[in-house]
Every structure is written in structure tokens, then in C-alpha cells.
Wavefront OBJ file of the C-alpha trace (Angstrom):
o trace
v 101.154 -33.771 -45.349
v 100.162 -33.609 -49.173
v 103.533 -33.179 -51.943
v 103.423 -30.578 -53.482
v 106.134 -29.451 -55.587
v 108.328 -26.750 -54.148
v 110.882 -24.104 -55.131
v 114.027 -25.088 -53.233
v 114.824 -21.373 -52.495
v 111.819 -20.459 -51.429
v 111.458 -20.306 -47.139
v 108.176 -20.082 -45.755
v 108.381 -18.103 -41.932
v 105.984 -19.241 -40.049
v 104.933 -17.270 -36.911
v 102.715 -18.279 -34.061
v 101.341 -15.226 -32.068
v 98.981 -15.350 -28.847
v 98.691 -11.707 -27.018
v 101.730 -10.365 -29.276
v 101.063 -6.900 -30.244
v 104.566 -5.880 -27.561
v 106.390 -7.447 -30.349
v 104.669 -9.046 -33.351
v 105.232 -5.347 -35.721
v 108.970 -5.305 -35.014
v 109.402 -8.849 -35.754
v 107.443 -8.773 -39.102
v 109.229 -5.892 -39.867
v 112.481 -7.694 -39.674
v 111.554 -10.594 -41.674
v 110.499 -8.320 -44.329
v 113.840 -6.572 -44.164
v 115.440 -10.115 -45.307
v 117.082 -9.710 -48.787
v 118.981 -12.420 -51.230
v 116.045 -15.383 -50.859
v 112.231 -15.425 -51.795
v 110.068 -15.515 -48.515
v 106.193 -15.776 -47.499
v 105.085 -14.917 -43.948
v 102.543 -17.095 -42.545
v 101.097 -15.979 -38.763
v 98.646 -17.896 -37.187
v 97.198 -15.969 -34.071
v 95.854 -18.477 -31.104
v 92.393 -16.170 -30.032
v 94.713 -12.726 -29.226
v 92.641 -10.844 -27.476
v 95.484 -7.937 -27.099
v 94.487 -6.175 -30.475
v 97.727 -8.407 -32.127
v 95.267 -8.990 -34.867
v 94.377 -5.339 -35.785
v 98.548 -4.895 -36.284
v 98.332 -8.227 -37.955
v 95.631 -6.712 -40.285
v 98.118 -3.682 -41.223
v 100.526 -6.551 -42.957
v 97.619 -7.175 -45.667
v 98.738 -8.166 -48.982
v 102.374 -9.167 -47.120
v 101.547 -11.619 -44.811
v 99.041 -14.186 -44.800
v 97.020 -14.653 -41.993
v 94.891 -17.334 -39.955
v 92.580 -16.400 -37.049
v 91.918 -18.967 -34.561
v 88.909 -18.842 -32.656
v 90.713 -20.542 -29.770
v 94.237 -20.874 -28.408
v 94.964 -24.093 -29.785
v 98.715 -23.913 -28.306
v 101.808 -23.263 -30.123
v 102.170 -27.007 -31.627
v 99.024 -27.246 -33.040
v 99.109 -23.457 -34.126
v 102.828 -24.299 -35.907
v 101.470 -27.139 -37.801
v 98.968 -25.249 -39.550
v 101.368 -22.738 -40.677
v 103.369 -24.933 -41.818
v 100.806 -26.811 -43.791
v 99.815 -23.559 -45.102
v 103.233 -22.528 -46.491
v 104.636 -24.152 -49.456
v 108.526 -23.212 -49.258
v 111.319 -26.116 -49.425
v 112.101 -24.373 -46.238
v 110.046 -23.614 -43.174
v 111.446 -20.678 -40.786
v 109.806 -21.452 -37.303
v 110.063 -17.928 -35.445
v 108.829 -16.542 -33.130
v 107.180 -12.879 -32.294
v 109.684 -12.124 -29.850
v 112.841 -12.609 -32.470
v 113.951 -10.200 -34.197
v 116.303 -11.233 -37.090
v 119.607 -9.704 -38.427
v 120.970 -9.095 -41.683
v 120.670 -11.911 -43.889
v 119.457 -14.246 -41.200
v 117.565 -16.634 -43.641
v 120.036 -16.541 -46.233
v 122.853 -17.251 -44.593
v 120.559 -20.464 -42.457
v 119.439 -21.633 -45.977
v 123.270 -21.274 -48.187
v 124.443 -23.464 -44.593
v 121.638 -26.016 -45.695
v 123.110 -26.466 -48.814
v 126.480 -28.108 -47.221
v 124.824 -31.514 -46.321
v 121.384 -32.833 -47.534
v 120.862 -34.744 -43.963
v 121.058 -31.798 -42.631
v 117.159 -31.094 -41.707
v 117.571 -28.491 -39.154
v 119.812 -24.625 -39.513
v 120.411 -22.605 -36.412
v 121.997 -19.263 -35.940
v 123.476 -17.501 -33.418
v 120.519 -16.154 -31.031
v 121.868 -13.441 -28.724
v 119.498 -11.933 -25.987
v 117.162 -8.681 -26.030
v 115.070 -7.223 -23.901
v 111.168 -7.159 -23.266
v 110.991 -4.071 -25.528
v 113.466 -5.014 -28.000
v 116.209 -2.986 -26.605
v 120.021 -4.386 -26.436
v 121.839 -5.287 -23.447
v 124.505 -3.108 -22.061
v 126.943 -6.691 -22.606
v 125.755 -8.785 -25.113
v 124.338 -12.430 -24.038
v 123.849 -15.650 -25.277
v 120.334 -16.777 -25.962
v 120.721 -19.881 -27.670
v 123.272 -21.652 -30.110
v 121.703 -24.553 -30.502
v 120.062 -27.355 -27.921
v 121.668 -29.845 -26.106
v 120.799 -32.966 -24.076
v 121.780 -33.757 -20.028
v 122.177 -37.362 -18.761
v 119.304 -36.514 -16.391
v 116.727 -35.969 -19.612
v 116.743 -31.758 -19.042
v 117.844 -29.934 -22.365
v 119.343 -26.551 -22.190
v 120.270 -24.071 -25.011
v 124.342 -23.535 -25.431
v 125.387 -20.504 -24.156
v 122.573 -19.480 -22.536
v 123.160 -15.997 -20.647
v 126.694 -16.619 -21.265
v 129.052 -12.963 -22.749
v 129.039 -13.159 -26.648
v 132.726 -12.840 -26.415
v 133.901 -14.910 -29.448
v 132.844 -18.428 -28.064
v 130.482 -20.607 -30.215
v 132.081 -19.415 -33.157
v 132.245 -22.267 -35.535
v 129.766 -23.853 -37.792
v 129.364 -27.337 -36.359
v 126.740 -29.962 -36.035
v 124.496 -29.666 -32.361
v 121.377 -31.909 -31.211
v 118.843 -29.334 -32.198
v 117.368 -25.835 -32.272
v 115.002 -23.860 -30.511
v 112.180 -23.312 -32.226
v 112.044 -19.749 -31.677
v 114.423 -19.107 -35.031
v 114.648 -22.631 -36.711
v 115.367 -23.124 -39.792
v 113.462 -26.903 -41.062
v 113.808 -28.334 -44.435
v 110.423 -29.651 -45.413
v 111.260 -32.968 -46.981
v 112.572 -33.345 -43.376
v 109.040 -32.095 -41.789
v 107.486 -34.741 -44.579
v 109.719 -37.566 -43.111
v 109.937 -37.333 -39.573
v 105.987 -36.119 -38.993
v 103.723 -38.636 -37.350
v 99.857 -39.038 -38.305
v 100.438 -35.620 -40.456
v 102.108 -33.684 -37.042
v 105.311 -32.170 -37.297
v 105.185 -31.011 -33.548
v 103.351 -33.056 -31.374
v 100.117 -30.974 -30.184
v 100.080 -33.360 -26.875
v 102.808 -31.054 -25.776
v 100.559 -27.901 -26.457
v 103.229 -25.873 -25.584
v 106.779 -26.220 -24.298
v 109.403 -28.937 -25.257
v 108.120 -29.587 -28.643
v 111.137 -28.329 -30.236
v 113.189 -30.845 -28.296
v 110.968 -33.314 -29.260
v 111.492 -32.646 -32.922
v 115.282 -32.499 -32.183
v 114.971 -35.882 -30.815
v 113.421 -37.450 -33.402
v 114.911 -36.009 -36.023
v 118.324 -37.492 -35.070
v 116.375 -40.802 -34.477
v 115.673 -41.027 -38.206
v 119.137 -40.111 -39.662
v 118.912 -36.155 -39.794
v 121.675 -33.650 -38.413
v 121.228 -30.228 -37.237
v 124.277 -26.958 -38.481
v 124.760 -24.395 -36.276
v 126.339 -21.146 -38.044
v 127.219 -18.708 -35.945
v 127.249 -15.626 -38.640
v 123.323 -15.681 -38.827
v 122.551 -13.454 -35.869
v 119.321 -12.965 -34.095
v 117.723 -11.681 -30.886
v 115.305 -12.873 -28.959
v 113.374 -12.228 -25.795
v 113.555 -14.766 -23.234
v 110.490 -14.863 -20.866
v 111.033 -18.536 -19.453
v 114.387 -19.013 -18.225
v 115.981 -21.978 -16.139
v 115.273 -21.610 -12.274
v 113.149 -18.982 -12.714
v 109.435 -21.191 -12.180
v 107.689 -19.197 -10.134
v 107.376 -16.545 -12.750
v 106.175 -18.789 -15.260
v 102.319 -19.458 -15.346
v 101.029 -22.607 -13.529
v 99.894 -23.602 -16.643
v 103.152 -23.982 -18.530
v 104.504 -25.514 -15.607
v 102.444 -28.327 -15.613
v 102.923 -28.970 -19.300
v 106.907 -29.081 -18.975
v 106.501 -31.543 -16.411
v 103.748 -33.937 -18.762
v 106.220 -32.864 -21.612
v 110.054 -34.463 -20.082
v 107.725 -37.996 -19.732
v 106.403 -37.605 -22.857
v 109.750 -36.937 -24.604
v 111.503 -39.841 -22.941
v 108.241 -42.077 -23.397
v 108.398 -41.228 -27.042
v 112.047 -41.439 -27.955
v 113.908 -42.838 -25.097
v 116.159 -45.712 -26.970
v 116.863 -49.119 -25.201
v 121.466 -48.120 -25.380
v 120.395 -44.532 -24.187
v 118.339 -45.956 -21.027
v 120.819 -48.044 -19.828
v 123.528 -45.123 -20.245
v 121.605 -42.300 -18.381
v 119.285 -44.247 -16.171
v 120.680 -43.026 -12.859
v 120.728 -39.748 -13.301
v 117.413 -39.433 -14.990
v 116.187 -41.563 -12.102
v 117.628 -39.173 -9.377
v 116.078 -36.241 -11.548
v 112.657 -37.664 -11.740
v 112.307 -38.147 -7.856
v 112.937 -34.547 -7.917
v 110.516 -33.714 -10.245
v 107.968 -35.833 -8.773
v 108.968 -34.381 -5.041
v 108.405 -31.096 -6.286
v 105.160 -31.483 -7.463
v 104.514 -33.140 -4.399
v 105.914 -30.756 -1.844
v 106.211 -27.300 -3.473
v 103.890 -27.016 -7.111
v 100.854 -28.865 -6.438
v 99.497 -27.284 -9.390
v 101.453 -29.652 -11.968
v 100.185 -32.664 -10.567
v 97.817 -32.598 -13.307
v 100.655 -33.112 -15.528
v 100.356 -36.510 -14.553
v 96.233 -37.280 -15.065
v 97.420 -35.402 -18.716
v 100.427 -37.986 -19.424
v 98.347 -40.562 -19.009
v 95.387 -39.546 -21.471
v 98.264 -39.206 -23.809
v 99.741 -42.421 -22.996
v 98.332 -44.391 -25.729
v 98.876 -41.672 -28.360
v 102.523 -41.310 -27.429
v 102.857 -45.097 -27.483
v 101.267 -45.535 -31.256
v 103.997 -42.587 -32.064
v 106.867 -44.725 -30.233
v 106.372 -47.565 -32.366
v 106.127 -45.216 -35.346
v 109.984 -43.957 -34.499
v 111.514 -46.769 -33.771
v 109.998 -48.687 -36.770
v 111.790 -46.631 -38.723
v 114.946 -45.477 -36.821
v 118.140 -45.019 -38.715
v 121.072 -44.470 -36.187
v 122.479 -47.133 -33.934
v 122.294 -46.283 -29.937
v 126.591 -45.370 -29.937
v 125.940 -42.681 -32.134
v 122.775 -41.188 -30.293
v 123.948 -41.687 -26.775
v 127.002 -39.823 -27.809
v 124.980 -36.360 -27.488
v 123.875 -36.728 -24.153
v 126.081 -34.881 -21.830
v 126.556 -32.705 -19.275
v 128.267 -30.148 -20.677
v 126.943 -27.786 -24.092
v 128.237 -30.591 -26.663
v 128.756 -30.146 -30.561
v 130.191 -32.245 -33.217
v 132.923 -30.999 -36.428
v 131.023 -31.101 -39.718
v 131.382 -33.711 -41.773
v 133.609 -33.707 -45.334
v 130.919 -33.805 -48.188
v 132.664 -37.411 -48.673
v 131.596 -38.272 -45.265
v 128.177 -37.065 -46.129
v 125.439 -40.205 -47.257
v 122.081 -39.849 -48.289
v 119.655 -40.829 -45.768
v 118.780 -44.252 -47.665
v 122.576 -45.588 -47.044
v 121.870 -44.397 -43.466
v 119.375 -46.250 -42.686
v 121.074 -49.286 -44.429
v 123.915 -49.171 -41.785
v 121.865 -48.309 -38.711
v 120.389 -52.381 -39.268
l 1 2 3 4 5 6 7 8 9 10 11 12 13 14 15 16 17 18 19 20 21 22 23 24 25 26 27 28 29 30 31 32 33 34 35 36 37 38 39 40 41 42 43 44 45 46 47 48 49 50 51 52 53 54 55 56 57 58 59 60 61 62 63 64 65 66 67 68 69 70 71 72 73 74 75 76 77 78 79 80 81 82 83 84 85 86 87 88 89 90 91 92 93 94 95 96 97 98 99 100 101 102 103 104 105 106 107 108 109 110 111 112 113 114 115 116 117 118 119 120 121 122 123 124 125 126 127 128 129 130 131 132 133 134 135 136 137 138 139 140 141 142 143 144 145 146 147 148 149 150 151 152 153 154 155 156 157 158 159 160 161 162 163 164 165 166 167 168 169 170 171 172 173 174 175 176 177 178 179 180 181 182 183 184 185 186 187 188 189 190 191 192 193 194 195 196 197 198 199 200 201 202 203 204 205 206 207 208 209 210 211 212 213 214 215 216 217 218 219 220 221 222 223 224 225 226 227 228 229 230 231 232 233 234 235 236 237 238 239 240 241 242 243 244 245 246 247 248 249 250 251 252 253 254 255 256 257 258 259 260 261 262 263 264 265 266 267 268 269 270 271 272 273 274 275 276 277 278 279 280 281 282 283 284 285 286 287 288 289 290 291 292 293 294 295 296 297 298 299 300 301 302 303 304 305 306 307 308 309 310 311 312 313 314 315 316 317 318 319 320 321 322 323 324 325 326 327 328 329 330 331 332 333 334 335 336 337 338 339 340 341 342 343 344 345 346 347 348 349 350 351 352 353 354
């Protein structure tokens, strides 16, 4: 990824659309409606073939644009946004999100409280398919957290928005369908120029980032006053409705995440359960999904890659295993910010990690 020299309050938004036109107006719309911090839009469509880029066309001169000729899968599709934007910040969204007053704003002023902090989430409450609001307001997301077992689960998830998950606080990651990424971060934790890994096509590449991102010394703020909504098509237990396709890439993606960022103090912590979890996996793919049995002939094409990228990470790893085996849990799991003396720069970081 070329430097280029940014404006550090400028965000680039960065939207990925494949058969979107049920949501993709609404959600530029939105982002448009964002006031207090200088934006550009950049969509990337993966081959719609919905009409999403005839509504995409009606943006002109507001948004810029790339057409695809082929879905090339959300990863890939990302990373060209992102390369195309040249904001200090890079606002991963979604076209089934709709934001809320001063969404960016407030993600980019809680940026500003701690310069290893690479990653700002918000408070992501549910919607439905057509963008209208629940009778009780839900939980979509407040941030992502790991299991013992290897799954990872957004906090709160269909829980009421009653007044929990109120306080800014550090968390493992974000969802990527309302992320907020600092670039320099992007610059530092990509590997051979990709920010999301296009072997997972689609699927657990947010996690993945998450992962490696507190690998190499950076932290992730939740802030609970920058509301969203999003639409939530793949939920947990709910398989059968999701296409055998993305099936059979989250099963290639949890090996791929471990095989990438798995540490040697984390293993020995979590190896039962993830053990018990993968005979299930493997049993159900076995027994009851036959159709993700490719993930496996897929994981191991990718097997040298994601190697090469393993040695990559832990070259340059910059927190001992204590501090990352301390967010693997089985409950939702956050940590208290940090006092700005607290805070060090990601050079004395990687100095103490040794």
C-alpha cells in the first residue's frame, strides 16, 4: 500500500455492494447525511446484476464508483476501496447499515483518545430487511469477542437495548459491517499489500483483522453513543438459511483464522475446547452439510499462503501470550480504557512484548 500523505480528518467510507439495490440508496443516503467531518464514498459493486448499479449511477459526482466485472468477494472487493480512498480513516460499511446522527464523528473524536487504538466501533442496534425498526429495540453488535472453542460472536447480539453496553471500553474487534480503521493501522498490519485476507472471500475476515491487529500491538474502542442499524441476514444457528456457499467458506475460514494467528500460550489455554468444537465441525460436515466438505480441498490450496502470512505475524508480534489469551472467553468480554499515561506508542510496545 503506497504513502501517501493524508488529512487526519478526512474518513474515506468504503462500501462493498453485490445485488444491493433493497438497500444500497438508503444507506448512501445516510452517509451523506453525516455532518462535523470531511467524507468520500467509495462503492465497489462485485458484478450486481440487480440494477444496484443504475442507483449507484444516480450518486454521480458524490460517490465514486468501481464496477467489477466479477464477484470478486467482499475481501478482495474491500481492499480495493480502500486502496482507492485516501482518508486517515477508512469507514468499512456495509449496504445494509444505516448510520445515525453523527456516527463518523463521534467513531473518529473516540480515535483521538489513544493512538494504538486502530479500530472504532459504535453501538449497532438491529433493523429489519426493509429498514424498518423493531417493535423492542435489539442488539446487533457492540463489538466482537472471542470463545475458548475458536467461534467469535458479536456482544449483545439480539439482546433488549435496555441501557447495557453503555460504556466506552476497549473489546477484541468490530464487525466490519460499520468499522471504523485508522489507515496507518491498515498500512501496518496488511500482509503482501492485503488488509483483509481475500482467501476468506467472504465471511470471518473481520475477525481475522481483529486478530491480528491485537497481535501487533493495536486496541479496538467501543463507544456506545455512535448508533447504527443494521440488517442481519446470517445469524448464529440459523445455517440452513444461509447459502451452501457461505457455509463452506466459514468452515475453510475458523482453520484459516487459527492457522494464521493461533499463538503457542493461546493453544495450550483453549486446546480442549477448540478440540471438542472441531470434531463437531468436522462431524457436521460429515453427517449433515456435505456441501462444506470442500472447505477442506479449499484450506488446503490456501495452506501455503496462510503459512507465508503466519510467519509474517508472528515475526513481528508485539503482545506477550498473558495479554492475548486474556480475551478469549466465554462470556461477551471488554476491558476499562486506559489513562492517556497508560497509553505507549506502538514502538515501546513492541519493545516490552520481547
Amino acid at each position: 500500500m503506497p504513502n501517501r500523505k493524508l488529512d487526519q480528518d478526512h474518513v474515506s467510507v468504503t462500501i462493498v455492494t453485490y445485488n444491493s439495490r433493497r438497500y444500497i440508496r438508503a444507506c448512501l443516503e445516510a452517509v451523506l447525511r453525516q455532518e462535523g467531518i470531511p467524507l468520500e464514498i467509495v462503492v465497489v459493486d462485485n458484478a450486481s446484476t440487480d440494477g444496484t448499479p443504475e442507483i449507484l449511477a444516480d450518486f454521480d459526482g458524490r460517490i465514486r464508483t468501481i464496477l467489477n466485472s466479477r464477484n470478486l468477494g467482499f475481501a478482495a472487493a474491500q481492499n480495493q476501496a480502500i486502496e482507492a480512498g485516501s482518508g486517515a480513516w477508512v469507514l468499512a460499511l456495509n449496504p445494509d447499515a444505516l448510520l445515525g446522527h453523527g456516527f463518523i464523528r463521534k467513531l473518529v473524536e473516540t480515535g483521538r483518545l489513544d493512538r494504538r487504538a486502530g479500530t472504532i466501533c459504535g453501538r449497532l442496534l438491529s433493523i429489519g430487511p426493509d429498514f424498518e425498526l423493531p417493535a423492542t429495540p435489539r442488539i446487533d453488535s457492540t463489538g466482537i469477542y472471542f470463545t475458548p472453542d475458536m467461534r467469535h460472536f458479536d456482544r449483545g447480539w439480539h439482546e433488549p437495548d435496555n441501557g447495557c453496553y453503555r460504556q466506552v471500553e476497549y473489546v477484541f474487534g468490530a464487525t466490519a459491517a460499520a468499522a471504523l480503521y485508522r489507515r496507518e493501522m491498515i498500512r501496518d498490519i496488511s500482509i503482501e499489500g492485503e488488509f483483509f485476507d481475500i482467501d476468506f472471500f467472504s465471511y470471518r475476515e473481520d475477525a481475522d483483522v481483529a486478530w491480528r491487529a491485537q497481535l501487533l500491538g493495536w486496541r479496538c474502542i467501543y463507544n456506545p453513543d455512535a448508533v447504527a442499524w443494521h440488517v442481519r441476514s446470517v445469524v448464529p444457528g440459523n445455517r440452513r438459511s444461509v447459502p451452501a456457499v457461505l457455509n463452506m467458506h466459514s468452515v475453510k475460514n475458523r482453520f484459516l483464522l487459527r492457522i494464521k494467528n493461533t499463538t503457542p500460550g493461546v493453544f495450550r489455554r483453549c486446546w480442549l475446547p477448540m478440540a471438542t468444537r472441531d470434531l463437531l465441525v468436522i462431524g457436521g460436515c460429515l453427517v449433515l452439510e456435505q456441501r462444506s466438505l470442500a472447505a477442506f480441498w479449499r484450506l488446503a490450496g490456501c495452506l501455503p499462503r496462510a503459512l507465508r502470512r503466519r510467519r509474517a505475524i508472528m515475526a513481528r508480534r508485539r503482545v506477550t501470550d498473558d495479554a492475548l489469551a486474556a480475551w478469549f472467553n466465554p462470556h461477551p468480554s471488554a476491558q476499562p480504557l486506559l489513562r492517556a499515561v497508560d497509553i505507549l506508542p506502538i514502538p515501546a510496545v513492541e519493545e516490552a512484548a520481547r
